[in-house]
N, C-alpha and C positions, 0 to 999 in steps of 0.2 A: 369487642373485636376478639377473635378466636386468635388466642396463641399460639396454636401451632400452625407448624413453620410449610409453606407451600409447595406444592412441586411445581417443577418448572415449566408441564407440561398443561394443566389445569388448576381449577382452585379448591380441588380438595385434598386434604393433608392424605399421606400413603402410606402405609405399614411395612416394615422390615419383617421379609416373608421369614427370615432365619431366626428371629427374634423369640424366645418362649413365649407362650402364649397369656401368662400371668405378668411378666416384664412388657409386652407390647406396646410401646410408643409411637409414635410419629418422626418419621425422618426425612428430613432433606438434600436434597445434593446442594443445595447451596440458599443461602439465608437472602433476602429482598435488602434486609440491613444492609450487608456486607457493602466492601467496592465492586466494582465490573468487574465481570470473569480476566482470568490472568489471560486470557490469549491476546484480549485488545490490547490490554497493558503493555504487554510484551510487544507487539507489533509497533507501539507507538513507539515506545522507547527507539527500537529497529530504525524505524522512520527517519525520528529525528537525527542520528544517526548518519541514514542515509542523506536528509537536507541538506545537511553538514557538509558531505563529501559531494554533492551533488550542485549546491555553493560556490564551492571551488572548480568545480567545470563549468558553472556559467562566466564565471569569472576568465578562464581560459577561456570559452567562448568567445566574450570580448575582446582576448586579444588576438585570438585567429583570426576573427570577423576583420580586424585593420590592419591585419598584417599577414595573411594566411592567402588560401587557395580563392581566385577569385569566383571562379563557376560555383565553388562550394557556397560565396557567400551570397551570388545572386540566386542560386536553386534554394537551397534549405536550409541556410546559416540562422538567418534571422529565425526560420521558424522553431528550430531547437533551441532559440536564444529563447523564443519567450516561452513556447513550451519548458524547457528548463526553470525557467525564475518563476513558469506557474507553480511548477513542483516543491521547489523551496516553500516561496510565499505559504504557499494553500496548505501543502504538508506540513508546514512548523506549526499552522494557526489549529488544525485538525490535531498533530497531533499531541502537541496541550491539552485542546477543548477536552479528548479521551483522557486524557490523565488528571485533569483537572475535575473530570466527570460531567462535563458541561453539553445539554442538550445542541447546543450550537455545532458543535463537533462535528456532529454526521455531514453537514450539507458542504463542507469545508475539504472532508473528506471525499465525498462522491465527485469535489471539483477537481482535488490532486488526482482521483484516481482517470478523469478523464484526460490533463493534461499531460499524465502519465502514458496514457492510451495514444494519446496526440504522440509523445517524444519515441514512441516507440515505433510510430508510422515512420516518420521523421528520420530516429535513425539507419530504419530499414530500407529506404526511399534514397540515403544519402552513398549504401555501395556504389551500387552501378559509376556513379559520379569520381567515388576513389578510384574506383576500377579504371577507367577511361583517361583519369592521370597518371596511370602506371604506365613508364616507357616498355615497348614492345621487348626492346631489346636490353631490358634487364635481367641479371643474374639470377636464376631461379625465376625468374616471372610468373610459370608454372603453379609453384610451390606457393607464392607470394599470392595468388590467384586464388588457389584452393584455400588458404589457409584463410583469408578474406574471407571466401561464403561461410565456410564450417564456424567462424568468428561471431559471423554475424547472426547465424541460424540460431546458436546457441545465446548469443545476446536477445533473440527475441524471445529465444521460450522462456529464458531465465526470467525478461520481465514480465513476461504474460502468468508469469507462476507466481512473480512477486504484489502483480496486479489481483489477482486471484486471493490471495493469501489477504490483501488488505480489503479487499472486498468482504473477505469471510468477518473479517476481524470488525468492520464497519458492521457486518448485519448483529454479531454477536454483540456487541457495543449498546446499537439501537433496541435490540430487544430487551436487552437490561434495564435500559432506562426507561421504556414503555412499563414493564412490567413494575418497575420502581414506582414508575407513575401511578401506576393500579392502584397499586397497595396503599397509597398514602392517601388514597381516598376512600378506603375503605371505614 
């Protein structure tokens, strides 16, 4: 088996252009050995993190759902309930499976990421519905009104960027461990 170390782009080793011509070795951006690129890592850690605080609003959920807004819980209570405990669940098992370096990870992930997809339909779907319990003749209604959409606009793109970000972070993940794969049967 050839020791030098692989690019990540194909399987032949690639030379340091700056390198003297007499010194010229082979160089890599990163070793097949090593762990997974820091970005998964990092995103997982995030994740779990996020599980955490995320936990704790299904749990409020809970208690809204038996004691809270009732239109809220016949329209879309239940659905951020289970959308929510999907994201826990499937995010905590994903994001171990990545830190743990476990081929299982990915599909565990691409499930948070659509439950994720789900709770953001979900929580977008659930204005109109605050909106319409706001009394007419509240103080600032206005203000309370606009401050609600610009709320919520920015709640979706945050998570569509946070969706995004773990998507990147899944594919970066998978192709490590393919490539990992490679190698060990060479």
């Amino acid at each position: 088996m050839n020791d030098a170390p692989l690019s990540p782009f194909d399987d032949s080793p690639f030379v340091n252009p700056y390198a003297s011509p007499q010194f010229s070795q082979p160089v890599m951006a990163r070793s097949v050995e090593r762990g997974p690129p820091t970005f998964p890592k990092v995103v997982a850690i995030i994740d779990l993190v996020f599980c955490a605080i995320r936990a704790l609003i299904v749990l409020l959920s809970i208690v809204a759902i038996f004691g809270g807004n009732v239109e809220l819980v016949e329209t879309t209570g239940w659905l951020e309930l289970i959308s929510g405990a999907g994201i826990v669940v499937f995010g905590t098992i994903a994001a171990i499976g990545i830190l743990s370096q476990a081929d299982w990870a990915v599909p565990f992930g691409w499930i948070t990421v659509a439950f994720t997809a789900a709770s953001t339909v979900v929580g977008v779907s659930q204005i109109p519905i605050v909106l319409r319990s706001v009394p007419a003749d509240m103080p600032n209604h206005d203000a309370f009104v606009t401050g609600t959409i610009i709320g919520a606009v920015g709640m979706a793109i945050v998570r569509v960027a946070l969706i995004l970000m773990y998507a990147f972070a899944l594919q970066r993940f998978s192709a490590w461990r393919r490539q990992r794969s490679r190698a060990a049967f060479r």
